[in-house]
C-alpha atoms as one frame of an Amber mdcrd trajectory, in Angstrom:
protein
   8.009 -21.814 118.775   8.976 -25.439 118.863  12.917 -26.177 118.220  13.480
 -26.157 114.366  14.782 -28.841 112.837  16.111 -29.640 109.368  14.176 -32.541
 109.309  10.983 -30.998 110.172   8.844 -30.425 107.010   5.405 -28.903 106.755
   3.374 -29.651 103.251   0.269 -27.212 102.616  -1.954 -28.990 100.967  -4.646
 -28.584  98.290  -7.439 -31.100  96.584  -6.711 -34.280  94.938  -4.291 -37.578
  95.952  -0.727 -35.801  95.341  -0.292 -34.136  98.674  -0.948 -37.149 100.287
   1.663 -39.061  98.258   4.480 -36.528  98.857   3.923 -36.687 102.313   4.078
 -40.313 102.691   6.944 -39.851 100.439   9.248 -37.680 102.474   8.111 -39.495
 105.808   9.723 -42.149 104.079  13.030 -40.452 103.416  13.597 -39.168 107.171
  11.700 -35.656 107.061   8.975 -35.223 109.861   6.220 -33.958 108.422   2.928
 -32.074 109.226   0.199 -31.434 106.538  -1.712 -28.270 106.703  -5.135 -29.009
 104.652  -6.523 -25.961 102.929 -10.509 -26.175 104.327 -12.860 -27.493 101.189
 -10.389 -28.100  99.083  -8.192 -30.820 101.009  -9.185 -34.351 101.974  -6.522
 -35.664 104.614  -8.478 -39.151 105.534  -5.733 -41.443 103.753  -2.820 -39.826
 105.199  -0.692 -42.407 107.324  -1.110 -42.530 110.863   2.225 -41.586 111.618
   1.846 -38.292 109.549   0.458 -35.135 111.793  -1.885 -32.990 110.151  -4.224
 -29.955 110.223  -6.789 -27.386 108.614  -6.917 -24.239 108.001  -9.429 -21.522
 106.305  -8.894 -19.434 103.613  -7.728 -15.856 105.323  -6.426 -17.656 108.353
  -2.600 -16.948 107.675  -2.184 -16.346 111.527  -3.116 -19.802 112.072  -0.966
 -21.184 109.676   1.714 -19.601 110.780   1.311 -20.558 114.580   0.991 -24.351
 113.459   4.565 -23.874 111.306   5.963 -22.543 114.170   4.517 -24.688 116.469
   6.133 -27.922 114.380   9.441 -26.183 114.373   9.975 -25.502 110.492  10.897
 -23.024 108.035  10.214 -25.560 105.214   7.526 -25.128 103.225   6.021 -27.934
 100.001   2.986 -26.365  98.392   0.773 -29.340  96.516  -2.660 -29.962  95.800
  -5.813 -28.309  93.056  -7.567 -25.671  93.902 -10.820 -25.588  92.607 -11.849
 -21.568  92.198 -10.433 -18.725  93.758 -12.251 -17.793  97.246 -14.789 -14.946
  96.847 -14.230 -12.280  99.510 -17.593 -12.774 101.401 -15.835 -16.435 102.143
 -12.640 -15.154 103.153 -12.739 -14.297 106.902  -9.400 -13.205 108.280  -7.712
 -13.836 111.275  -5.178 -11.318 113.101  -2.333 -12.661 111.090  -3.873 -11.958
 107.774  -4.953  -8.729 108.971  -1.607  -7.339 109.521  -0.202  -9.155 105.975
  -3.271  -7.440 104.015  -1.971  -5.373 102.168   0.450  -8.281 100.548  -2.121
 -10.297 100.529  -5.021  -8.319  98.355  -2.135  -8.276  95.778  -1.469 -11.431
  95.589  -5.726 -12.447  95.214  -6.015  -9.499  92.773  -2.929 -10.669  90.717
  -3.768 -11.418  87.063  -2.862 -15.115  85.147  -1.442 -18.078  87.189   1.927
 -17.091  86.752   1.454 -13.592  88.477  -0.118 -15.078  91.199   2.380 -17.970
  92.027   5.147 -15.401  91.862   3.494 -13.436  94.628   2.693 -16.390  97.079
   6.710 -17.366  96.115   7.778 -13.221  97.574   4.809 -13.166 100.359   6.181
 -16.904 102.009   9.680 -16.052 101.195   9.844 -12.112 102.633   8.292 -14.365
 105.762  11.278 -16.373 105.827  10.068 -19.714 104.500  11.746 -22.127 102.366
   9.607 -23.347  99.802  10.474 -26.851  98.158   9.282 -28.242  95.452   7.725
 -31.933  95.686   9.896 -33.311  93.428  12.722 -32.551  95.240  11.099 -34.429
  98.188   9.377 -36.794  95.951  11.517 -37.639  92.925  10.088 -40.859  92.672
   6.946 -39.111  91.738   8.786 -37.483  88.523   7.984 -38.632  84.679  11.198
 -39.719  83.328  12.219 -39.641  79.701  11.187 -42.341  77.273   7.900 -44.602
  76.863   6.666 -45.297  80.364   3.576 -46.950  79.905   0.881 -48.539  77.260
   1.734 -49.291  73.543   4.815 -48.068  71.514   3.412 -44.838  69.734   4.043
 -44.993  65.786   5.668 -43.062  63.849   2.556 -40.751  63.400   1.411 -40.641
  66.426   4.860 -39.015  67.695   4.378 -36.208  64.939   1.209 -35.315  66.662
   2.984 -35.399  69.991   5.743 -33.457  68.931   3.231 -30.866  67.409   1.241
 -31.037  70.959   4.269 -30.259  73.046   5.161 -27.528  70.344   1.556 -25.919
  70.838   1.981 -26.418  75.274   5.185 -24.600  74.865   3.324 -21.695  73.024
   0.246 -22.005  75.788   2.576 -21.519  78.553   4.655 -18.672  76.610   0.718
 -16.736  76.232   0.060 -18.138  80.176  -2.712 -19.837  79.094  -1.941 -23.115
  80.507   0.323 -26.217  80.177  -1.346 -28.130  77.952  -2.304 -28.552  74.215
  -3.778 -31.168  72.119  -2.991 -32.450  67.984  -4.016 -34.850  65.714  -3.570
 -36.195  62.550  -0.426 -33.366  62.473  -3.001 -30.561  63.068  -3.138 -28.493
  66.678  -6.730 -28.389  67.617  -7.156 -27.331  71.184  -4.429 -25.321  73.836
  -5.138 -25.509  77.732  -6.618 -22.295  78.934  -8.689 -21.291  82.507 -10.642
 -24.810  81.852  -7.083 -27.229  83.114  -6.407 -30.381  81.631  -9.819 -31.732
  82.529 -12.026 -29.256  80.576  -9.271 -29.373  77.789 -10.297 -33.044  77.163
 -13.684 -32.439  78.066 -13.954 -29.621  74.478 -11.495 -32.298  72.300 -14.189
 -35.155  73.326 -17.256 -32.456  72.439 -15.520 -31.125  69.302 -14.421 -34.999
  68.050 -18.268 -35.769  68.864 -19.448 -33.074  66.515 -17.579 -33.697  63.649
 -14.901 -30.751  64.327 -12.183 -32.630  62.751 -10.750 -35.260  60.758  -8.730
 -38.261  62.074  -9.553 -41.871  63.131 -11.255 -42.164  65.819  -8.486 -43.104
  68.497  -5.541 -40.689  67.292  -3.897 -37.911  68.441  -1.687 -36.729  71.590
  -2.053 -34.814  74.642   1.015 -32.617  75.569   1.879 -31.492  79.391   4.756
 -29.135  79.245   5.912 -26.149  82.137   5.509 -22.721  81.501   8.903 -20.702
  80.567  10.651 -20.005  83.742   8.301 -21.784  85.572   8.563 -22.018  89.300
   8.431 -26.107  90.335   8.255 -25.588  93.652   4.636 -24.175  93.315   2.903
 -25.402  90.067   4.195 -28.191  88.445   2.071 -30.171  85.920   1.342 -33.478
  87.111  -0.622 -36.209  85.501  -2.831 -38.810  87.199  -5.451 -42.068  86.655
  -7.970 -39.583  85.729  -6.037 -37.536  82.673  -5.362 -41.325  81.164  -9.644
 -42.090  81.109 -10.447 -38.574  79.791  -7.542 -38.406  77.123  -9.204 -41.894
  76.133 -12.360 -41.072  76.363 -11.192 -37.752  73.896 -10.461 -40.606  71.611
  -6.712 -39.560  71.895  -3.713 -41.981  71.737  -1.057 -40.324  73.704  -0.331
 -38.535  76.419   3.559 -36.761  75.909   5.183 -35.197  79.248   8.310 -33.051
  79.455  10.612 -35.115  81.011  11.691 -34.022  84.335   9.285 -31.608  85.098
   5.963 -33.406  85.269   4.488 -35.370  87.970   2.383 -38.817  87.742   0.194
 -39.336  90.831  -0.759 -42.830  91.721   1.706 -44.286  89.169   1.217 -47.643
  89.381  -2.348 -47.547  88.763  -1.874 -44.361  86.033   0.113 -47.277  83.946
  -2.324 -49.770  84.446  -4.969 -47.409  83.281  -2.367 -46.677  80.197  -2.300
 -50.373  79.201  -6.272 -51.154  79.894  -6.815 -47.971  77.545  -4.145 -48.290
  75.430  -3.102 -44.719  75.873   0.840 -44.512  75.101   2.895 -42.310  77.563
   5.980 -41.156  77.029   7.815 -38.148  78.291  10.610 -36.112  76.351  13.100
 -33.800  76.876  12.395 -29.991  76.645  14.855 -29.335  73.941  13.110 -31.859
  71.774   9.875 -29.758  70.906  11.272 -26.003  71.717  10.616 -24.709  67.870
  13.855 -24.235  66.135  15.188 -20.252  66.251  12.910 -19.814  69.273  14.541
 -18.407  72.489  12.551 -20.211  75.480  11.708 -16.927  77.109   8.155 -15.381
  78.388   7.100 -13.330  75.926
C-alpha cells in the first residue's frame, strides 16, 4: 500500500458531469485525487490532466480496493447516476468480491434507495473507509438560500412551490423519491423509481392531455432530501438538463432545499434559467416541513 496521506482523496464515480466537477473541485483546494469510473456508467474524458483516474466493473471490489490502496487513501466521495441496477449475469466477481459476498448480496437485494445507501454506508465503513460527502469537498457546488437565478417568482407561483416542497418532503418520508411537482396550488405528480427526469417527462404528458388546469407556463418543481438522509451518498442535485425539462413541463419554478442540493454546471444551469425563464430559488427546510409534523421516517 502506498503511504496514506490526508490529502490523498479517491472519488468513485458514476454517470453524468458532477463527478467530474468535484474532482476538479477538490484538486483545486489541495486534495490529490484519483477517480475510480464505475464501467458503463462513467465517462472520465473531461477530467483535467492533472487528475489520475481509473475503471472498474461492477463485482470487481478487489480491484477497487487495490487501486485505494495503491493511491494511499482511506477517503472515500461517492458521485455520479446510475442508470439500472446490474443484473447478475453482468456482474462477474473478482477475488475481493468473492470473499465480501455475503455483504454484498445484501446490499444488491436491499429494498428502496434508502436501504440500499445505508448498506454501501456499513459495507465501506466496516472496511475502514471514510466516506465524504461532495459538498463538503465541493461547497461551491451547493444551492444556497434565496432566488439564484431567472425571474422573481410571484406571489402565486411561491404557493405552488411551497406546496411542491411540502409534497417532496412527504415523497421522501414514503421513499419514493426527492421530488414533487404543483400547480395552480394543487400537487399533481411526486418523484417515484422514474427520478426527476421521468417526473417531468409524466407532468409534460399529463399537461399535454388535458390532466389539469393552469396556464400554460405555471407551476413549481420541488427537490428536497429524504428524512435523515445520508449526503455523503445521495444528495439531490440539479443540472442544465432539469431547467429544459421543467420548461419544457410548462413549469415556472424549480424550488431547492437550501443547503442540501447540488447544481452541476452552474453557470450554464442559470443561463439556461434566464433563456427559459424558469425561476430558481432554494429555501430553508423549516420553511415547508408541515406544521405539527415531526421530520422523522415514517
Amino acid at each position: 500500500m502506498a503511504e496514506t496521506s490526508t490529502n490523498n482523496l479517491a472519488i468513485i464515480a458514476g454517470g453524468g458531469q458532477l463527478p467530474i466537477e468535484v474532482a476538479h473541485a477538490a484538486q483545486s483546494v489541495g486534495h490529490n485525487v484519483l477517480v475510480v469510473g464505475i464501467a458503463e456508467e462513467a465517462d472520465l474524458s473531461n477530467l483535467d490532466a492533472g487528475v489520475s483516474q481509473t475503471k472498474v466493473g461492477w463485482g470487481q471490489f478487489g480491484a477497487l480496493q487495490q487501486h485505494l490502496n495503491d493511491h494511499g487513501t482511506n477517503k472515500l466521495v461517492i458521485i455520479g447516476s446510475i442508470s439500472r441496477r446490474p443484473e447478475y449475469k453482468d456482474v462477474k466477481l473478482d477475488w475481493g468480491a468473492v470473499q465480501l459476498l455475503p455483504q454484498l448480496l445484501t446490499t444488491l437485494l436491499a429494498g428502496g434507495d434508502s436501504s440500499v445507501l445505508d448498506r454501501v454506508a456499513k459495507l465501506f465503513s466496516d472496511l475502514g473507509y471514510d466516506l465524504i460527502g461532495a459538498h463538503q469537498v465541493a461547497p461551491s457546488l451547493v444551492a444556497e438560500e434565496g432566488i439564484l437565478a431567472g425571474p422573481k417568482p410571484s406571489e402565486t407561483l411561491k404557493q405552488d412551490a411551497l406546496q411542491a416542497m411540502r409534497a417532496a418532503w412527504t415523497s421522501g418520508h414514503l421513499d419514493m423519491g426527492q421530488g414533487a411537482v404543483a400547480t395552480a396550488g394543487r400537487v399533481v405528480a411526486m418523484e417515484g423509481a422514474e427520478g426527476t427526469d421521468g417526473l417531468l417527462e409524466r407532468v409534460a404528458a399529463m399537461r399535454q392531455a388535458k390532466r389539469f388546469s393552469g396556464f400554460n407556463r405555471s407551476g413549481a418543481l420541488a427537490k428536497c432530501t429524504r428524512p435523515q438522509q445520508d449526503l455523503r451518498l445521495d444528495m439531490p442535485t440539479i443540472g442544465p438538463r432539469t431547467i429544459e425539462n421543467a420548461a419544457d413541463a410548462g413549469l415556472s419554478a424549480i424550488v431547492l432545499e437550501a443547503g442540501r442540493v447540488l447544481l452541476s454546471q452552474r453557470e450554464e444551469t442559470v443561463a439556461r434559467c434566464k433563456a427559459r425563464k424558469i425561476s430558481l430559488l432554494a429555501k430553508q427546510r423549516s420553511e415547508f416541513i408541515p406544521q405539527g409534523r415531526e421530520d422523522e421516517p415514517a
